[in-house]
ZALUMZA-448289 format. One record per residue (C-alpha): residue number from 1; residue in three letters; x, y, z. Coordinates in steps of 0.001 Angstrom, whole numbers, plus 500000, padded with zeros to 6 digits. Each point is the difference from the previous one (the first is absolute). Example, Ala and Ser with C-alpha at 12.3 -4.5 7.8 and 13.67 -1.06 7.14 Angstrom:
2
    n  res       X       Y       Z
    1  ALA  512300  495500  507800
    2  SER  501370  503440  499340
This chain:
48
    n  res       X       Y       Z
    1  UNK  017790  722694  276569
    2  UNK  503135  498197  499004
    3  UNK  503838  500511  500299
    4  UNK  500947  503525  499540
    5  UNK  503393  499145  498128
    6  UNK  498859  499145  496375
    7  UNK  503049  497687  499735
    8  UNK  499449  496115  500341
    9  UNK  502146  499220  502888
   10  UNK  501167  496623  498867
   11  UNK  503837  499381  501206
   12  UNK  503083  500781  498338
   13  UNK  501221  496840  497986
   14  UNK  504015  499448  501040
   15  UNK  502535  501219  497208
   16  UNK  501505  497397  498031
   17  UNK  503728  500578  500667
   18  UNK  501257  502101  503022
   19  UNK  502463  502845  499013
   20  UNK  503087  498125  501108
   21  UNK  498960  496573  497957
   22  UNK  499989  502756  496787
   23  UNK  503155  501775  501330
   24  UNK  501441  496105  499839
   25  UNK  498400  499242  496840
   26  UNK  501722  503526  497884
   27  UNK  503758  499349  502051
   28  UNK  499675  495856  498419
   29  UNK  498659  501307  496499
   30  UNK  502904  502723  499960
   31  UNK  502517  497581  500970
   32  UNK  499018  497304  497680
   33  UNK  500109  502921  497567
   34  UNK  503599  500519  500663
   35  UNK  501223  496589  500253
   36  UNK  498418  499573  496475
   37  UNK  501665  502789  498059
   38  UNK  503388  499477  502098
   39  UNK  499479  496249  498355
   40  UNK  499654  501247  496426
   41  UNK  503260  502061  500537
   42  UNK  501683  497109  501256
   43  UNK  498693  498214  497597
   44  UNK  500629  502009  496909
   45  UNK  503966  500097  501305
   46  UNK  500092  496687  499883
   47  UNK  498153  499231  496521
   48  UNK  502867  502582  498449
């Protein structure tokens, strides 16, 4: 008669990035976000 669950029962495929590599990856883009705008401060200071 079959399988009684109508879902295919194929494994689950691993996720690309574990939660603490994206935890890593928003800290790094946030920090690089900061060092860049503290550099245009810096460097607008020094351009006067």
């Amino acid at each position: 008669m079959g399988d009684k669950s109508a879902r295919k029962s194929s494994s689950k495929t691993p996720a690309s990035k574990t939660l603490k590599e994206k935890r890593l990856d928003k800290a790094d883009k946030k920090a690089r976000v900061l060092r860049a705008e503290n550099a245009d401060v810096l460097g607008g200071a020094k351009k006067r």
